[in-house]
C-alpha positions, 0 to 999 in steps of 0.5 A: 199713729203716724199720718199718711204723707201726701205724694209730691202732686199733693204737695206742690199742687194741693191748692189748685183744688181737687177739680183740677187734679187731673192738672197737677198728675199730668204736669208731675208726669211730664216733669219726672219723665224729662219732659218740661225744664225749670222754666217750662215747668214755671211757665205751665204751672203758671197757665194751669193757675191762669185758667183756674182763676179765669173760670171761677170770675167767669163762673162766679160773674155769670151767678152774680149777673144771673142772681140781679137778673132773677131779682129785678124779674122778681121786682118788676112784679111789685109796686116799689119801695125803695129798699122793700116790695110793695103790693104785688102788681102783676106785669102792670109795670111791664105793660106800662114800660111798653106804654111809656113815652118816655121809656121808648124815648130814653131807650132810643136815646141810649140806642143812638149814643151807642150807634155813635160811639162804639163805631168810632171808638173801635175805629180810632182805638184800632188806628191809635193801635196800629200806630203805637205798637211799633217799637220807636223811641217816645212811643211809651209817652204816646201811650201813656198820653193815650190811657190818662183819661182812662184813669181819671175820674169820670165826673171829674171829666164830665165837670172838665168837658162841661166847662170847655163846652160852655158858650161863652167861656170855654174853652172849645168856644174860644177855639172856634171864635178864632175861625169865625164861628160864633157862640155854640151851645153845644150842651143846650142844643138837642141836636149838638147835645149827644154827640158831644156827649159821644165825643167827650166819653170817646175821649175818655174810653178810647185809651183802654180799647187801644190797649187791647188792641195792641196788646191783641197786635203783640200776639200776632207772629211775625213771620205772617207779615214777612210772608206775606211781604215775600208774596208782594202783599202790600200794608193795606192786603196783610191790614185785611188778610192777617191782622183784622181776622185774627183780631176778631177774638179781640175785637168782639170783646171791645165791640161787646163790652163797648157796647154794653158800656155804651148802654148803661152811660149814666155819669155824664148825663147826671153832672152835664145835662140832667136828661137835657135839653127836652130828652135829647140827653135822657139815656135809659139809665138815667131815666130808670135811676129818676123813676127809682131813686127821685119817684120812688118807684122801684118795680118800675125802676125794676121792670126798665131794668130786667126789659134793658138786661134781656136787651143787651143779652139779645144784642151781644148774642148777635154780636157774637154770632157776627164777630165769632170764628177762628182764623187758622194760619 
């Protein structure tokens, strides 16, 4: 018995899925009525492909977030084992989290490493992309200069800057010495610690936000600058009427994810300063990783966790409602 042929939608845009079918009628219409040549066609396709993929991660990223949050909620009810549950506690370990020093202590530490960094690493990246994004000759060696540290390793970094941070040979110390200034600890002084921490993590993150500011800068039209020239609007008037508004989408995603980054630092303080000196350094990750994995205690571990989730949720809805908005032109 012969089987049914499927139509030219079914076989050129079967694997879409059939929640998008929809997708492949409409785009089979437009292409048999004249509408799309060979490269609209190509490039249509190619969103419609785009914007399938790009709701599976979000979709499938958000069960994930929502599947860990559910199970660190669980935990936080159980005295911990690591790799198991113990005996069944209550809120015992959401009442202690709250009654802990410590946690208050580590969970303002991370607060104040992000008030640090975020600001000024959104800032040079907008700078640092406001200058490479003209095209000159040698710009692509600035940018590839600027995105290096973004792919080297974060400890190999922490190593590097731990050593150019130290007192009596490193690097920076030797710097200093040439206008006078003496020896530094910048690594066991509790008011230097942090931010030369924020320093060095600016350092090694700015490069990925310049990327996505100039890519965000690449995305702008043209004739918005040549307008508003002809208007006499001078760079500083056409920075804050045309680029910074329709930069918003952009920006909230770098503020968002910068901050949420600023939040869970962890690697830095492990290689460097081990929570030193006296807390100065002991960020709220590293403080949730001593009581899991050094204490052995898991629902505690658990209960910090689920407390920083509902924090950074809370945080990037403000976020969102500060930075969200559509600028039509």
């Amino acid at each position: 018995m012969a089987q049914r042929q499927p139509g030219p939608s079914h076989r050129r845009f079967g694997d879409l899925g059939p929640l998008h079918y929809t997708h492949s009628i409409g785009l089979q219409i437009a292409r048999e009525r004249g509408f799309l040549d060979s490269a609209q066609d190509r490039l249509v396709k190619g969103a419609i492909r785009f914007d399938i993929a790009r709701e599976h991660i979000v979709t499938d990223g958000l069960l994930v977030q929502f599947k860990c949050g559910c199970f660190l909620l669980a935990q936080g009810f159980f005295e911990g084992l690591l790799g198991g549950f113990g005996d069944f506690v209550g809120l015992k370990n959401y009442v202690h989290a709250f009654e802990d020093d410590l946690f208050v202590t580590s969970l303002l530490v991370a607060i104040k490493f992000a008030l640090m960094k975020v600001p000024a690493q959104v800032a040079l990246a907008l700078l640092l992309a406001l200058f490479v994004s003209r095209e000159v000759r040698g710009m692509g060696a600035i940018r590839t200069i600027i995105f290096i540290p973004v792919v080297t390793s974060l400890v190999v970094g922490s190593l590097l800057w731990a050593m150019m941070y130290n007192k009596d040979l490193g690097l920076i110390q030797s710097l200093l010495g040439v206008f006078g200034i003496g020896h530094t600890a910048f690594m066991s002084n509790p008011v230097l610690a942090l931010p030369s921490m924020v320093f060095m993590m600016v350092w090694k993150e700015v490069g990925f936000s310049t990327i996505i500011f100039v890519a965000g800068l690449k995305g702008i039209p043209a004739m918005f600058y040549d307008a508003a020239a002809i208007d006499g609007a001078g760079r500083i008037r056409q920075f804050f009427a045309i680029t910074l508004p329709l930069l918003k989408p952009v920006l909230l995603f770098v503020v968002v994810t910068q901050t949420i980054s600023a939040m869970q630092v962890f690697i830095p303080i492990f290689v460097m300063t081990q929570g030193g000196p006296f807390y100065a350094t002991d960020a709220i990750v590293y403080y949730i990783y001593q009581n899991g994995f050094q204490y052995n205690d898991m629902g505690y571990a658990s209960a910090m966790s689920f407390i920083v989730l509902v924090l950074l949720v809370a945080v990037s809805g403000l976020q969102f409602n500060a930075l969200k908005g559509n600028v039509d032109y």
